[in-house]
Wavefront OBJ file of the C-alpha trace (Angstrom):
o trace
v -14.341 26.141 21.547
v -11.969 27.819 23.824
v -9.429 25.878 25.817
v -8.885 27.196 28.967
v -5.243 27.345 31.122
v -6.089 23.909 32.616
v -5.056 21.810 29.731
v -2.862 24.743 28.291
v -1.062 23.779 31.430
v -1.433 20.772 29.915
v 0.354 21.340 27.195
v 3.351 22.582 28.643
v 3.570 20.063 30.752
v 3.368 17.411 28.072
v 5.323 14.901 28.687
v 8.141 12.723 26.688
v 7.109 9.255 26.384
v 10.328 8.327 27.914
v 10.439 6.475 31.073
v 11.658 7.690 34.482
v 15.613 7.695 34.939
v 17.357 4.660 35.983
v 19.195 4.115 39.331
v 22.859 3.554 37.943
v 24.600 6.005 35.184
v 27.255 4.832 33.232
v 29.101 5.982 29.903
v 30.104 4.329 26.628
v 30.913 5.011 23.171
v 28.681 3.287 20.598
v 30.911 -0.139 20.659
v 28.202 -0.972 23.216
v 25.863 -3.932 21.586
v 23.176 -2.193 19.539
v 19.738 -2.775 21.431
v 17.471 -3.334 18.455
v 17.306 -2.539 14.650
v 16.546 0.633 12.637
v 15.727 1.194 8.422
v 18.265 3.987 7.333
v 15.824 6.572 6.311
v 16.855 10.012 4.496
v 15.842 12.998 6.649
v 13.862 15.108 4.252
v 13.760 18.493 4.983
v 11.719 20.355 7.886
v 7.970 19.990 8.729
v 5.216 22.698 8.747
v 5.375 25.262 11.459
v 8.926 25.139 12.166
v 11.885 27.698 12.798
v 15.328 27.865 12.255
v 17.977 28.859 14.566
v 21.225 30.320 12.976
v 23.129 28.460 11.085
v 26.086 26.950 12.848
v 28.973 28.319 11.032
v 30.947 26.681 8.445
v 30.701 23.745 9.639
v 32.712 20.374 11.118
v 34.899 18.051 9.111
v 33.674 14.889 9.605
v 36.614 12.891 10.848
v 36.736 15.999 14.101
v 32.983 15.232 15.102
v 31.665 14.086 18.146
v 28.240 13.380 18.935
v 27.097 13.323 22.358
v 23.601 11.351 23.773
v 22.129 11.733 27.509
v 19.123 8.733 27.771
v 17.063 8.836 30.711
v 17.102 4.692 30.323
v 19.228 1.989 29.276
v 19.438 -0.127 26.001
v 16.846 -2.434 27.734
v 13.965 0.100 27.928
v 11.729 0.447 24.814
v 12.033 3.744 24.800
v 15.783 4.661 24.971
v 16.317 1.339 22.967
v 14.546 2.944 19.952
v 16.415 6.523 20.140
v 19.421 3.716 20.718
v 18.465 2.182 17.476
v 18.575 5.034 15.899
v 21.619 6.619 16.883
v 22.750 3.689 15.481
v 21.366 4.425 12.221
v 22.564 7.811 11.744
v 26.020 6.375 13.017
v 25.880 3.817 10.075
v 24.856 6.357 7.470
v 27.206 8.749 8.154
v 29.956 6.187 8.219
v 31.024 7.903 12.412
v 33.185 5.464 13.823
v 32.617 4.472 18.051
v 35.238 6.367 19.665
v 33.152 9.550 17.793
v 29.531 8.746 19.975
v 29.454 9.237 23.038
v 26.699 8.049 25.450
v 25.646 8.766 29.019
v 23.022 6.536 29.815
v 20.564 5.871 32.336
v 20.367 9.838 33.201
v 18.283 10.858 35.584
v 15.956 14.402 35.097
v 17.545 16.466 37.660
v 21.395 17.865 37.765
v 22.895 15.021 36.531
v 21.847 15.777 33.248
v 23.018 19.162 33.563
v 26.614 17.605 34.628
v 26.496 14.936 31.895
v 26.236 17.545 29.168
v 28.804 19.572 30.411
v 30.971 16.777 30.076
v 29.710 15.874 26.712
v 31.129 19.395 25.693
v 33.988 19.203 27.169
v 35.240 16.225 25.906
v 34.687 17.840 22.219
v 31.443 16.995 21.659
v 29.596 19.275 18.626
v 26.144 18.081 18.924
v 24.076 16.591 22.016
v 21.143 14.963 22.304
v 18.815 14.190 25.778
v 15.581 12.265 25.403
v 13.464 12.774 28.473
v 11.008 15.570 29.000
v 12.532 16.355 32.106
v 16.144 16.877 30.717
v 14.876 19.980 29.148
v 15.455 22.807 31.734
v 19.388 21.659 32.131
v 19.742 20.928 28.307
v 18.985 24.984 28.169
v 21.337 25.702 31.194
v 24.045 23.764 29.305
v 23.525 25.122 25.912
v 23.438 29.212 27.468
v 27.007 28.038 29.032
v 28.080 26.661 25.505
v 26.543 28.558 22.750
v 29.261 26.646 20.284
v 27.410 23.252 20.927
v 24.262 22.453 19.574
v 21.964 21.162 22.017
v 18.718 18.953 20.959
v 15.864 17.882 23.277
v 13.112 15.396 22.323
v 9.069 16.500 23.476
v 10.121 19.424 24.961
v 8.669 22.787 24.088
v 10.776 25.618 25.427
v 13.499 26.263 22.303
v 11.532 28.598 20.581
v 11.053 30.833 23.481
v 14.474 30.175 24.994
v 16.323 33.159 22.986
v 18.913 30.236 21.920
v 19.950 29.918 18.643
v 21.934 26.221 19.866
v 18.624 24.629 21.945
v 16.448 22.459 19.456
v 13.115 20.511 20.322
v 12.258 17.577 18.532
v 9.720 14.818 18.416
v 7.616 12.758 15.637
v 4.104 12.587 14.372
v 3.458 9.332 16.571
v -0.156 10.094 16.381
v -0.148 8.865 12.805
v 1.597 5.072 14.079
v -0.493 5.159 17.171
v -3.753 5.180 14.861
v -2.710 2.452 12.080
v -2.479 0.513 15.510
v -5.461 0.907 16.176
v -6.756 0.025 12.770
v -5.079 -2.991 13.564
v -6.593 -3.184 17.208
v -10.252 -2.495 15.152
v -9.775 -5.214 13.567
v -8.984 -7.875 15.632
v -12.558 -6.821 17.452
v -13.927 -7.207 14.490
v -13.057 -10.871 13.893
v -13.705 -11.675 17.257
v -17.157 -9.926 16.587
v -17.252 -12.040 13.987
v -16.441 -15.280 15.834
v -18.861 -14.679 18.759
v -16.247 -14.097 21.250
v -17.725 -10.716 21.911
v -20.269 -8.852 21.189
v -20.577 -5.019 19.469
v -22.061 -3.538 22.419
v -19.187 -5.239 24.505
v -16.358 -4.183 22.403
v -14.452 -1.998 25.098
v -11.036 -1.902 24.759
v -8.353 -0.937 27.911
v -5.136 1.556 27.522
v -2.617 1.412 30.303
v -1.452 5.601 30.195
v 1.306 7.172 31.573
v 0.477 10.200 32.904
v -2.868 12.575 32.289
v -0.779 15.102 30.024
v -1.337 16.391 26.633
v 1.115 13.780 24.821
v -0.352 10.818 26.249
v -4.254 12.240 25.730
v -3.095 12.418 21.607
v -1.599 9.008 21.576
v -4.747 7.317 23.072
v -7.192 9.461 21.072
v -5.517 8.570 17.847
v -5.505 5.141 18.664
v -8.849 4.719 19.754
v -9.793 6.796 16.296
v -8.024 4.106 14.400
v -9.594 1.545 16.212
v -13.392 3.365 15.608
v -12.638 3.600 11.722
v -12.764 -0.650 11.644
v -15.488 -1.169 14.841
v -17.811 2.144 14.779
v -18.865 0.334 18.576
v -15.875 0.516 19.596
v -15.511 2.102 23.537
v -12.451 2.791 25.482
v -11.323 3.121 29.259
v -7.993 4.765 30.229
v -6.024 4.313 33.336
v -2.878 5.808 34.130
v 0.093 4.695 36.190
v 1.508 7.807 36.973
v 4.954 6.764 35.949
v 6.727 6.035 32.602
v 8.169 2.827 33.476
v 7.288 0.322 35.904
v 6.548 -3.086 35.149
v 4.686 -3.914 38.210
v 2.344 -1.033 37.645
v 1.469 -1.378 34.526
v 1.067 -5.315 34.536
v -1.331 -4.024 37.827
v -2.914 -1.408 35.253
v -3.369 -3.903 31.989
v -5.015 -6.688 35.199
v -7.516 -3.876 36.604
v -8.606 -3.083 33.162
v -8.984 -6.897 32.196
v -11.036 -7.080 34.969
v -13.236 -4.318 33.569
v -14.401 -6.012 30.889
v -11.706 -4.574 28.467
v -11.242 -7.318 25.645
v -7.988 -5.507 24.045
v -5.956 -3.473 25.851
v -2.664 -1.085 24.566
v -0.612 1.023 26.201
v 1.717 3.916 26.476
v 4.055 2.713 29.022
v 7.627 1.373 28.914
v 8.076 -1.899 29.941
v 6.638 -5.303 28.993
v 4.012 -5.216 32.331
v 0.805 -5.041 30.027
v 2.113 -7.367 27.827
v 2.616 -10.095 30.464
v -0.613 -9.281 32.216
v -2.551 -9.758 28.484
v -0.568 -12.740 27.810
v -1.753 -14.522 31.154
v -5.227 -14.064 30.615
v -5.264 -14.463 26.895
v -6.449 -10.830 25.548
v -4.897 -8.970 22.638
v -2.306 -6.544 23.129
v -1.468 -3.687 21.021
v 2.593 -2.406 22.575
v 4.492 0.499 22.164
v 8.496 1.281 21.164
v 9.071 -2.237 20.054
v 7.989 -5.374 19.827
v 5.971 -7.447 21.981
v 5.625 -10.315 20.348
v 8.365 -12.151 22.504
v 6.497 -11.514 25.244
v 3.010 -11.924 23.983
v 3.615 -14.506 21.753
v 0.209 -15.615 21.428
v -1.660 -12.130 22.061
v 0.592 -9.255 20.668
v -0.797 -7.657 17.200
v 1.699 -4.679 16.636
v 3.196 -1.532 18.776
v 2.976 1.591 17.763
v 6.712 2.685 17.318
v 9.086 5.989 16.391
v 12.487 5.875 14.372
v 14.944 8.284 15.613
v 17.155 8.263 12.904
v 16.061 10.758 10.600
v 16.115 13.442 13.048
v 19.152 12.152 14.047
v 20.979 12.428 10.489
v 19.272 15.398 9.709
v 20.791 17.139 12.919
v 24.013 15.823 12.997
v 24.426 16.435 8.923
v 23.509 20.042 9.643
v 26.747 20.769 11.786
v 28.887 18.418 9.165
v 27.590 21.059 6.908
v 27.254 24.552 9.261
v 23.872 24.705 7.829
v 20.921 25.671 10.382
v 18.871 23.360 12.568
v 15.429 23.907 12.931
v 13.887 25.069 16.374
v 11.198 22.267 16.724
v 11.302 19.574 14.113
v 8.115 17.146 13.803
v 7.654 14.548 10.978
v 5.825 11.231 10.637
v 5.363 8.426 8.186
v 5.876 10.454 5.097
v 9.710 10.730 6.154
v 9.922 7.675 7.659
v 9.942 8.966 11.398
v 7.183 6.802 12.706
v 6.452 2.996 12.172
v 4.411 0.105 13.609
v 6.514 -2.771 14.471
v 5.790 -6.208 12.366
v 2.285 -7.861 12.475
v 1.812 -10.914 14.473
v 1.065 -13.215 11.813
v -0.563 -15.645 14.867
v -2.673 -12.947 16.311
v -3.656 -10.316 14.231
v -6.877 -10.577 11.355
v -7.048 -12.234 8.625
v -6.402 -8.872 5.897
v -4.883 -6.995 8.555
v -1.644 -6.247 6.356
v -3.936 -4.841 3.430
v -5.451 -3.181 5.306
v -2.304 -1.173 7.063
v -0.818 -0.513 3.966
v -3.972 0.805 2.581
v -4.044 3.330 5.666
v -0.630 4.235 5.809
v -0.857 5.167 2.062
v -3.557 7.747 2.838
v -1.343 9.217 6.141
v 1.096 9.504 3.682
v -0.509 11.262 0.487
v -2.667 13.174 3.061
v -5.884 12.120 2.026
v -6.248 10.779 5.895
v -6.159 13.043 8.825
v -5.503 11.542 12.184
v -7.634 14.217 14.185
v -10.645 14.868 10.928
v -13.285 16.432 13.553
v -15.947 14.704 11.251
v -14.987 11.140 13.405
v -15.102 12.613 16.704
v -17.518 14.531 19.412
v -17.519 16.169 22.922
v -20.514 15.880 24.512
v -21.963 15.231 21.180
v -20.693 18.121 19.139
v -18.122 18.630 16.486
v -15.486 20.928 17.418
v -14.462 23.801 14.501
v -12.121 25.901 17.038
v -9.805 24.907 18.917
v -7.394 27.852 20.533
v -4.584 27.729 23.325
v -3.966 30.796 25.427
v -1.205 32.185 22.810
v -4.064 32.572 20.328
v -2.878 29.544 18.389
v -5.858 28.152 16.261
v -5.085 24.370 16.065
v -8.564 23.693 14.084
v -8.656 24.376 10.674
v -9.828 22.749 6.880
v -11.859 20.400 9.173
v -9.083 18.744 11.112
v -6.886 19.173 14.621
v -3.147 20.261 12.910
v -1.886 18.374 15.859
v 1.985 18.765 16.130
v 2.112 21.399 12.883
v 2.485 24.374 15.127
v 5.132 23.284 17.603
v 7.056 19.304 18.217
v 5.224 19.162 20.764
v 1.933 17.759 20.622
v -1.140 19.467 22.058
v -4.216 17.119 21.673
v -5.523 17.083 25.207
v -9.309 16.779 25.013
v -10.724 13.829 26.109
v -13.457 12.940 23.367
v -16.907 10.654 23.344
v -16.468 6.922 23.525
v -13.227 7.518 25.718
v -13.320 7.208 29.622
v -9.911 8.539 31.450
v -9.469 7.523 35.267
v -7.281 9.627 37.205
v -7.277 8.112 40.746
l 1 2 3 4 5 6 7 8 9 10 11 12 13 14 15 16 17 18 19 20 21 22 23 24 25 26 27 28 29 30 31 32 33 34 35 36 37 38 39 40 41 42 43 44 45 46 47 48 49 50 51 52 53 54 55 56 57 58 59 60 61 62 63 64 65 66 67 68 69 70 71 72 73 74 75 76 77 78 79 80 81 82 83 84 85 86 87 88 89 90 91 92 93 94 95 96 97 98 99 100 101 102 103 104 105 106 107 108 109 110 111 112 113 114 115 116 117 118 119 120 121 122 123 124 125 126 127 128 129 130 131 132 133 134 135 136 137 138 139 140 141 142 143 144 145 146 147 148 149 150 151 152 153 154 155 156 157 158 159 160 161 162 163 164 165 166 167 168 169 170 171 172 173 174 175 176 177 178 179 180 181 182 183 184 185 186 187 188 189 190 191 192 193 194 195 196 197 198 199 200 201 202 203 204 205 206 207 208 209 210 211 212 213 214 215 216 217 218 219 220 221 222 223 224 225 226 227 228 229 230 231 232 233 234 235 236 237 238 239 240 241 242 243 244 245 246 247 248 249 250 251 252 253 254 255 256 257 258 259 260 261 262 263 264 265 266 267 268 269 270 271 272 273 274 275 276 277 278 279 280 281 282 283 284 285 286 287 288 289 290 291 292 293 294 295 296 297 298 299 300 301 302 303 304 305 306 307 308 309 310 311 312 313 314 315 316 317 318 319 320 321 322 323 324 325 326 327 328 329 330 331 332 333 334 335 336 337 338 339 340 341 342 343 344 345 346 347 348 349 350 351 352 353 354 355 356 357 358 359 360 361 362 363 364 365 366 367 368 369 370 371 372 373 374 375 376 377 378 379 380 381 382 383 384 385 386 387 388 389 390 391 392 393 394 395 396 397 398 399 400 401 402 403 404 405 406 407 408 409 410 411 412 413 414 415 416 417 418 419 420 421 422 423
């Protein structure tokens, strides 16, 4: 089945799950109070499909290295709080001391990031790192000005075509955490199934979305795939906010879906809106980034979450050593990139824990493939071909390689069982 410019466009325009940029910027070295915790993971080589750039020389000693970070949020956003976490991580494992991060936070996706990174290099910094999609077109300005620094972006998509061997993409197979969420998600309709609450034919579930691009459209499809492999009944209606974070949006979104008959809603959004909404009116919540449970103390079941820190040892190791960096790096629970946060002991079903660990052991041996085309339709067929306008063949061995041929991720059909609103 041919896809068409429309959702190539799509593609392209796939979007990090980062929020929007915050109104104040400010700068500190990593003395700044850590904003959550992260499992020092090895970084274990590079994923399927990648490149390499050239290697960077003969590398840094490590007491002369400075590592440079421009976050489109603060430490109190999920989503710069987990690449905070695991900066944090690498930090630890590579023994760096403060004064050698530096950090430029709250960075907004227009010039300033462009102006942040030139001041990252030129107060000595080897290596920096931006974490918004829209950092991505001054990352590259930056790193054709300073072809001595390596520059990494995370979602983005244009390294490999850049003609720089310094600009990097890099993301994580969230996919695979976003579906043993909804495993977890399928079950909880299950017991309440089970306990009469609902019923199978009224076992629609609500996602609070972003935006309509490809990144999003994998994340909810993989979750509402996990979800399907516990409750086959299982339906799903998406709404998007048009914005990464804002908490009076999506606590707006999570109450409009409520109000739809939605019985569990999850989300990939920034802030703790959903949560709250869900919370007030007693449905299960499944988060995203970290933790809900503080919020949702009675209603929270898991989030779907990344760690950093891998990618961000592996990187920063690689110009300790002056060995290369790959061009787009993607990996997922088999190197420890991706994670759910910890089970809700007071909301989640009874065997839910089995159960996860039983799943993730199949995402990680391969046995289980996120995308398998035998567990989902359009319009009632099974795709076997899947092709973007480059002639890429994403469908192959009876699954969607999502994320194998590029970082970024490409999913962007919208499958049977899922409705997406766009007003």
């Amino acid at each position: 089945m041919k896809k068409f410019m429309a959702l190539f466009l799509t593609v392209l325009m796939v979007a990090s799950l980062a929020a929007c940029g915050g109104s104040e910027k400010k700068e500190t070295t990593a003395s700044a109070e850590t904003a959550g915790e992260t499992e020092a993971v090895e970084a274990t080589g590079e994923a399927a499909g990648e490149t390499e750039a050239a290697a960077t020389g003969e590398g840094v000693a490590l007491e002369d290295l400075k590592v440079g970070f421009i976050f489109v949020g603060d430490e109190n956003e999920g989503y710069t709080a987990a690449h905070y976490a695991g900066a944090k991580g690498m930090q630890e494992a590579l023994g760096l001391s403060d004064d050698q991060i530096i950090i430029k936070w709250t960075i907004p996706e227009d010039e300033t990031c462009y102006d942040a990174a030139v001041d990252l290099a030129d107060q000595g910094c080897q290596i920096i790192f931006a974490n918004s999609f829209g950092h991505e077109s001054y990352m590259l300005q930056a790193a054709a000005e300073f072809p001595d620094v390596e520059f990494c972006h995370a979602t983005g998509y244009q390294a490999a075509g850049s003609g720089l061997a310094n600009m990097h993409n890099y993301f994580t197979s969230v996919y695979e955490s976003r579906y043993v969420s909804g495993v977890v998600a399928g079950m909880k309709l299950n017991e309440m199934i089970a306990d009469g609450t609902i019923t199978e034919d009224t076992a629609k579930i609500g996602y609070v979305g972003a935006f309509p691009y490809a990144e999003v459209i994998s994340g909810f499809t993989s979750f509402f795939l996990g979800v399907r492999s516990q409750c086959p009944s299982a339906t799903m209606e998406v709404k998007y906010t048009n914005s990464w974070a804002s908490f009076d949006l999506e606590k707006e979104c999570a109450e409009s879906l409520i109000a739809d008959n939605c019985v569990l809603i999850s989300q990939h959004a920034d802030t703790t809106g959903a949560p709250t909404a869900c919370e007030a009116a007693g449905v299960p919540i499944v988060g995203y980034n970290i933790s809900m449970i503080e919020t949702a103390p009675t209603c929270a079941l898991t989030s779907a979450s990344i760690n950093w820190e891998p990618y961000y040892e592996y990187a920063v190791q690689s110009v300790i050593d002056g060995t290369p960096i790959a061009t787009d790096w993607c990996q997922g629970y088999a190197d420890g990139a991706d994670k759910i946060t910890e089970l809700n002991e007071a909301a989640v079903a009874e065997g839910t824990a089995e159960k996860v660990a039983e799943v993730e052991a199949a995402i990680i041996d391969g046995s289980l493939k996120v995308f398998d085309t035998s567990t989902w339709t359009v319009n009632g067929e099974t795709l076997d071909s899947w092709t973007d306008d480059f002639g890429n063949e994403y469908i192959s061995d009876g699954y969607f390689h999502e994320s194998e041929l590029a970082s970024a991720p490409a999913f962007a059909i919208i499958i049977d069982g899922i409705t997406a609103v766009t007003e």
